[in-house]
Each structure stands twice: as structure tokens, then as C-alpha cells.
FIKOLZA-1660 file (N, C-alpha, C; in steps of 0.1 Angstrom, whole numbers, plus 5000, padded with zeros to 4 digits):
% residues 114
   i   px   py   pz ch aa at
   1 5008 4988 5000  A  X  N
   1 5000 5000 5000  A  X CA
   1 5009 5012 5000  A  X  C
   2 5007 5026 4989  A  X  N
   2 5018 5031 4989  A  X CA
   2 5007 5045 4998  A  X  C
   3 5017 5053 5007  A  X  N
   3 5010 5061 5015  A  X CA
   3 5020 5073 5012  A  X  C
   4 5018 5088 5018  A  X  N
   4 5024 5098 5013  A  X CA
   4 5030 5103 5025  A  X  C
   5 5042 5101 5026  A  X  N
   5 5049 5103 5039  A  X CA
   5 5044 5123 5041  A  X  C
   6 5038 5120 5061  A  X  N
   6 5035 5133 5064  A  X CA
   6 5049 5144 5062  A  X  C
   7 5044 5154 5065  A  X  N
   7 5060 5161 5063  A  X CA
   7 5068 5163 5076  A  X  C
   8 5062 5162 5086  A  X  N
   8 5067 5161 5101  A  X CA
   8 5075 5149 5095  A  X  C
   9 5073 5136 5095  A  X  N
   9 5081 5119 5091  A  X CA
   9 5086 5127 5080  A  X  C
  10 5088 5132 5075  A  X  N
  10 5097 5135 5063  A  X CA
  10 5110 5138 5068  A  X  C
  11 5112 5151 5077  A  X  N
  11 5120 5155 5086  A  X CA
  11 5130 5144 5089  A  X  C
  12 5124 5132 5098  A  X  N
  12 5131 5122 5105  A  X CA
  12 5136 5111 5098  A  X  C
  13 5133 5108 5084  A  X  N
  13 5137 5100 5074  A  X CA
  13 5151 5096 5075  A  X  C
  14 5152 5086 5075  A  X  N
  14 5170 5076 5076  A  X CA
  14 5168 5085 5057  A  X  C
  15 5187 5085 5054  A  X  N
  15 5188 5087 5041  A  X CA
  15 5196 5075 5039  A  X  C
  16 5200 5073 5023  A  X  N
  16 5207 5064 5020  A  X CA
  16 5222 5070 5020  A  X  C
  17 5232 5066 5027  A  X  N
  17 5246 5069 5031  A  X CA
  17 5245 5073 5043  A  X  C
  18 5235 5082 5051  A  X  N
  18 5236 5084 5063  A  X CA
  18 5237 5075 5076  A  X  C
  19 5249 5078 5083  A  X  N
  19 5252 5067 5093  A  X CA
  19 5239 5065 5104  A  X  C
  20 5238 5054 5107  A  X  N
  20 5229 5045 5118  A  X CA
  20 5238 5043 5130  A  X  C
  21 5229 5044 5143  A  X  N
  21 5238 5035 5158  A  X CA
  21 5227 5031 5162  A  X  C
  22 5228 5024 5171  A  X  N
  22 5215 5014 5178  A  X CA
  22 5225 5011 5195  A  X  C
  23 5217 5022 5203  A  X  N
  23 5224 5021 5217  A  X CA
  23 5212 5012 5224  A  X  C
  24 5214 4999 5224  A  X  N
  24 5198 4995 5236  A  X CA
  24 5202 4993 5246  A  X  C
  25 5215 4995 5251  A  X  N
  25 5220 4995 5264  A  X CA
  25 5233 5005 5271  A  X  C
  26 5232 5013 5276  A  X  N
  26 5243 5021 5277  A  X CA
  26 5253 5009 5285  A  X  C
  27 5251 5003 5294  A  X  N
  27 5264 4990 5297  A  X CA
  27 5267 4983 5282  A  X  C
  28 5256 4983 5273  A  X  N
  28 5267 4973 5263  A  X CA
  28 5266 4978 5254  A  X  C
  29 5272 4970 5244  A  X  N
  29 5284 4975 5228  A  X CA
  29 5267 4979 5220  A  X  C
  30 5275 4992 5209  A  X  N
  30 5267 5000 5206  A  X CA
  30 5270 4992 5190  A  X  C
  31 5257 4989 5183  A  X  N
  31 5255 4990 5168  A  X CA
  31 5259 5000 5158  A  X  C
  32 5266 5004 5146  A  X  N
  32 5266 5012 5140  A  X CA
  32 5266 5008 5127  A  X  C
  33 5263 5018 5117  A  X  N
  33 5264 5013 5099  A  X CA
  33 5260 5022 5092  A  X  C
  34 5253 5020 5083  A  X  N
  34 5251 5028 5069  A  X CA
  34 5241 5030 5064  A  X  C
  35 5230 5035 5061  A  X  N
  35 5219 5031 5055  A  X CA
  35 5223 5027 5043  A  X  C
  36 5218 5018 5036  A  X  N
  36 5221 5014 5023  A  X CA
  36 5207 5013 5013  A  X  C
  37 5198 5013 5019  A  X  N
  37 5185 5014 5008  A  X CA
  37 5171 5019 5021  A  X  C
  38 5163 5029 5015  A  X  N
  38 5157 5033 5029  A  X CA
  38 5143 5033 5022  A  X  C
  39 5130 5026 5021  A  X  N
  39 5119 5032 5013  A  X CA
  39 5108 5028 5023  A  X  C
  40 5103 5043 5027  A  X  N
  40 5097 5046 5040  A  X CA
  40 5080 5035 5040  A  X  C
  41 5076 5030 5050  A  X  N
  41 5067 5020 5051  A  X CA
  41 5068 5006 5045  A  X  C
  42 5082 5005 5038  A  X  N
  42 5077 4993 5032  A  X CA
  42 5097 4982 5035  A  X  C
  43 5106 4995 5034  A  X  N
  43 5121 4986 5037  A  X CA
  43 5128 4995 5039  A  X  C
  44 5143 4992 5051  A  X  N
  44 5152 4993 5057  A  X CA
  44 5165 4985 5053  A  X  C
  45 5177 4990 5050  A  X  N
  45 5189 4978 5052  A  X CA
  45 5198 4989 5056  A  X  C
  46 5211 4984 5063  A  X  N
  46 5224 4994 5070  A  X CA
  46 5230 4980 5067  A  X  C
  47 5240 4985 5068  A  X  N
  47 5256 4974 5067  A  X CA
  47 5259 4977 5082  A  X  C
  48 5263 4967 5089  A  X  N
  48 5269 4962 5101  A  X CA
  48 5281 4967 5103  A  X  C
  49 5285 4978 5111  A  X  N
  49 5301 4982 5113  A  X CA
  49 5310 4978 5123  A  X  C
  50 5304 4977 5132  A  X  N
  50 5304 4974 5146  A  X CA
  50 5322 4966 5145  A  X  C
  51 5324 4954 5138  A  X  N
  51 5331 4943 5141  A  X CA
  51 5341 4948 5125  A  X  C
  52 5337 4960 5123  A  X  N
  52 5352 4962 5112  A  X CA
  52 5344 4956 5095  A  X  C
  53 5353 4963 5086  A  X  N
  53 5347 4960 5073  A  X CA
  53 5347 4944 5071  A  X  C
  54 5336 4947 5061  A  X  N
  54 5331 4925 5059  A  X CA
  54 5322 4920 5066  A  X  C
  55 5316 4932 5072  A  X  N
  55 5298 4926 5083  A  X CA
  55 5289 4927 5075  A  X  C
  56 5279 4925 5081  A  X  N
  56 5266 4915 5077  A  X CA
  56 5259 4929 5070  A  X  C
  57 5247 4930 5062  A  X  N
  57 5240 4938 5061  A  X CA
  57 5226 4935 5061  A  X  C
  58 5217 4945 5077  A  X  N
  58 5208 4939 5076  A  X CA
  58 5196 4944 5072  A  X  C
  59 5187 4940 5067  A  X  N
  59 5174 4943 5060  A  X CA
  59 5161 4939 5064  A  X  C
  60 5153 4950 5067  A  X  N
  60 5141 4945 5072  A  X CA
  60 5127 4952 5065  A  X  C
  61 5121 4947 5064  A  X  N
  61 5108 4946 5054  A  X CA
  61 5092 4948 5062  A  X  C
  62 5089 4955 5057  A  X  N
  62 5073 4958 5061  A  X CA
  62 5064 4956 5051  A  X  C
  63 5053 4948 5055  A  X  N
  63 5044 4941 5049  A  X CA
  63 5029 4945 5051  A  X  C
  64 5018 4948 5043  A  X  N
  64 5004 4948 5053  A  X CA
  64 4997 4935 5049  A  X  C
  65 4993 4927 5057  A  X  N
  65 4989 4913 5054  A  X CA
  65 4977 4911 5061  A  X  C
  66 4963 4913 5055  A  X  N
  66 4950 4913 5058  A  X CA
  66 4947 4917 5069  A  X  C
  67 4953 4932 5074  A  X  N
  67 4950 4945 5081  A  X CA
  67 4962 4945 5094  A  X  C
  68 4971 4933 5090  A  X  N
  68 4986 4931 5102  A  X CA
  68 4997 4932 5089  A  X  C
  69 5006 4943 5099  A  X  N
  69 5020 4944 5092  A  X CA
  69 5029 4931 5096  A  X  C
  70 5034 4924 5085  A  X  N
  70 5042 4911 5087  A  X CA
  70 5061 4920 5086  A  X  C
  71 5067 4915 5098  A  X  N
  71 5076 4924 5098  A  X CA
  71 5088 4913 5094  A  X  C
  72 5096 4915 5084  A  X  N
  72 5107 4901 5083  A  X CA
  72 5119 4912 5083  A  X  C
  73 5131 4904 5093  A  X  N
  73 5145 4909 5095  A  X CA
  73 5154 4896 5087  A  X  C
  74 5162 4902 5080  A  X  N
  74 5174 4893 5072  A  X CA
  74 5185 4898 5071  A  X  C
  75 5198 4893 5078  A  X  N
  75 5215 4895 5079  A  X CA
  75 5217 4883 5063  A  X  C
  76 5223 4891 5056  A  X  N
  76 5232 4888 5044  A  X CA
  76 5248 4893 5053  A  X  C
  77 5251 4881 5050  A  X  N
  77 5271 4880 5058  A  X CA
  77 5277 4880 5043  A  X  C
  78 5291 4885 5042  A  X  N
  78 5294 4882 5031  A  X CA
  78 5302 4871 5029  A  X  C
  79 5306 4861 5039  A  X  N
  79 5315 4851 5041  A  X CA
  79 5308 4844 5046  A  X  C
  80 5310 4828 5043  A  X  N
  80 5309 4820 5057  A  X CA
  80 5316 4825 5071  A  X  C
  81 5330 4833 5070  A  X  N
  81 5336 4832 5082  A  X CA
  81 5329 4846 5086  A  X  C
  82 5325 4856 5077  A  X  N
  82 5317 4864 5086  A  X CA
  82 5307 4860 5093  A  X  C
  83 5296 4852 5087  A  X  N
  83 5286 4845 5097  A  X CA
  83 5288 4837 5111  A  X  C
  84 5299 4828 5107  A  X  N
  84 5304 4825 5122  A  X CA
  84 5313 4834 5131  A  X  C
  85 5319 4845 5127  A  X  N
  85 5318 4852 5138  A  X CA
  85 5307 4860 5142  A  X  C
  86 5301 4865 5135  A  X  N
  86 5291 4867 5145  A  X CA
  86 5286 4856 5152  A  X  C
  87 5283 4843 5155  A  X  N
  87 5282 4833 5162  A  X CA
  87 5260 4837 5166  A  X  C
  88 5262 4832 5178  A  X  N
  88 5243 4830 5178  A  X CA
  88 5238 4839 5188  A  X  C
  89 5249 4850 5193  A  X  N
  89 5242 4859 5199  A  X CA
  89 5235 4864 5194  A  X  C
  90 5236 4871 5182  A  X  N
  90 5227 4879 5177  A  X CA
  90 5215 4874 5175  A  X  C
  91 5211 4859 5173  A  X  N
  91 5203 4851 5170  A  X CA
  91 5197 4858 5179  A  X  C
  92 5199 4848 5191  A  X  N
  92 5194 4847 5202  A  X CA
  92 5185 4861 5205  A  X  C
  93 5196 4874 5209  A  X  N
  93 5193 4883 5212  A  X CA
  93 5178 4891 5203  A  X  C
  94 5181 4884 5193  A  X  N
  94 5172 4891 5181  A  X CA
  94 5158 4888 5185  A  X  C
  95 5157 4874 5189  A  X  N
  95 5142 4867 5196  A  X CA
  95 5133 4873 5206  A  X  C
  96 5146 4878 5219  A  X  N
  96 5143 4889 5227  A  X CA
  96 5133 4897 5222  A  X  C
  97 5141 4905 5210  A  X  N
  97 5143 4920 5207  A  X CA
  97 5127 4916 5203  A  X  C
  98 5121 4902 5195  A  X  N
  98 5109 4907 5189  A  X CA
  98 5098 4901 5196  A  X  C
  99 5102 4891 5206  A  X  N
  99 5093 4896 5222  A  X CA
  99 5093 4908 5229  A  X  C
 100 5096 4916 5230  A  X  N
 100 5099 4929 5233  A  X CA
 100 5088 4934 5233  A  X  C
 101 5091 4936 5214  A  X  N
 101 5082 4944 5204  A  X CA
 101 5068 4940 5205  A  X  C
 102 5069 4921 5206  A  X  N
 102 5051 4919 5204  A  X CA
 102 5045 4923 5220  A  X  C
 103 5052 4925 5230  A  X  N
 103 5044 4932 5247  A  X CA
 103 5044 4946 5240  A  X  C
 104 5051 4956 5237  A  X  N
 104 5050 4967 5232  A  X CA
 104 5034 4966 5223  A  X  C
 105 5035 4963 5211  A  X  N
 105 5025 4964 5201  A  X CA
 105 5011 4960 5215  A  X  C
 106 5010 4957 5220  A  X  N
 106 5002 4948 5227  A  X CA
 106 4993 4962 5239  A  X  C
 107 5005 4965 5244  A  X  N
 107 5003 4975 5254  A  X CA
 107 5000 4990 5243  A  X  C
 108 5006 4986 5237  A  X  N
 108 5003 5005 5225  A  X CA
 108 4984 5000 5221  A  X  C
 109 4982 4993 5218  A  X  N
 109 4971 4982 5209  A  X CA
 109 4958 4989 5222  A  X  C
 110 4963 4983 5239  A  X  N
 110 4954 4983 5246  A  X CA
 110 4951 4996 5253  A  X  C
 111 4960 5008 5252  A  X  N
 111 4963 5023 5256  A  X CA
 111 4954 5032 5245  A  X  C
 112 4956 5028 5234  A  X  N
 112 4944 5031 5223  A  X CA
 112 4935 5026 5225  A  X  C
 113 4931 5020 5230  A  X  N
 113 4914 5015 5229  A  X CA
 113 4908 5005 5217  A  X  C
 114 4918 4999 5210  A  X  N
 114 4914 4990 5199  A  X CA
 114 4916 4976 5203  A  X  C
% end
């Protein structure tokens, strides 16, 4: 569904070259990268800097799927040996991140009144 970005969201728009960080913890190690393709409502990707050139670049996608947005995240590594060093924290951590998000959506859902 294509929509016409407000001009307030226009303002705050990721660009494509403009650097990314992702602090979710001030005790731990901070994310950083690139935006590499940015097309508002529908996809995201940044390249992984964090661990030095040769990281992962990840990409995430927004979907509307019979009135729910299907949200899919995908790390392209460019090595086998880049994949295994990142190793399965990220995995792991990532499962967290999107239990997190479905108590959030949940609590936003029930604060609205829908």
C-alpha cells in the first residue's frame, strides 16, 4: 500500500549513506552502519560496522497482510567466516528484541482502545 509520507516523518527520514547506531543498552556495545537502501513503510537495510569491514548487512521489510503488518528481518554475511563470527548471539538476542516488540505492540494496541 503506497502512502504519502507526512512532512513532520519526512524530517526524520533515515537517508541512503547516512550513518545509523542502535544504543539498547548504555552497559553494552553500541550497533553502527550505513543506511544502504531506505523506502519509507515498506524497507530498511544498513551494513553492520560494529566488528570492522566485511559485516553482515541487515534488511528489514514491512508488509500489510489482511489488516497486520508482517515484519521480516534478514543479515546477508558476506563470508561464511563472517557468519560464524558473529556466532548465535545475535540470534538469540534478536528473539528477545521481537518479544519485546510483540508486549509493546500489545500494550500500544490496549492504551488506544482497539
Amino acid at each position: 500500500m503506497a502512502r504519502e509520507v507526512p512532512p513532520a516523518l519526512e524530517r526524520t527520514l533515515r537517508r541512503v549513506g547516512q550513518g545509523c547506531r542502535f544504543d539498547f543498552d548504555p552497559e553494552s556495545a553500541a550497533f553502527f552502519g550505513t543506511y544502504v537502501e531506505v523506502k519509507p513503510y515498506s524497507r530498511l537495510a544498513w551494513t553492520n560496522e560494529e566488528g570492522g569491514e566485511g559485516g553482515a548487512v541487515t534488511m528489514v521489510t514491512f508488509e500489510e497482510k489482511g489488516g497486520k503488518t508482517l515484519v521480516v528481518l534478514r543479515e546477508s554475511h558476506p563470508s561464511k567466516e563472517s557468519l560464524d563470527a558473529a556466532g548465535t548471539g545475535a540470534a538469540d538476542a534478536m528473539v528477545e528484541t521481537f518479544d519485546q516488540l510483540d508486549e509493546l505492540l500489545v500494550t500500544l494496541r490496549e492504551s488506544s482502545g482497539q
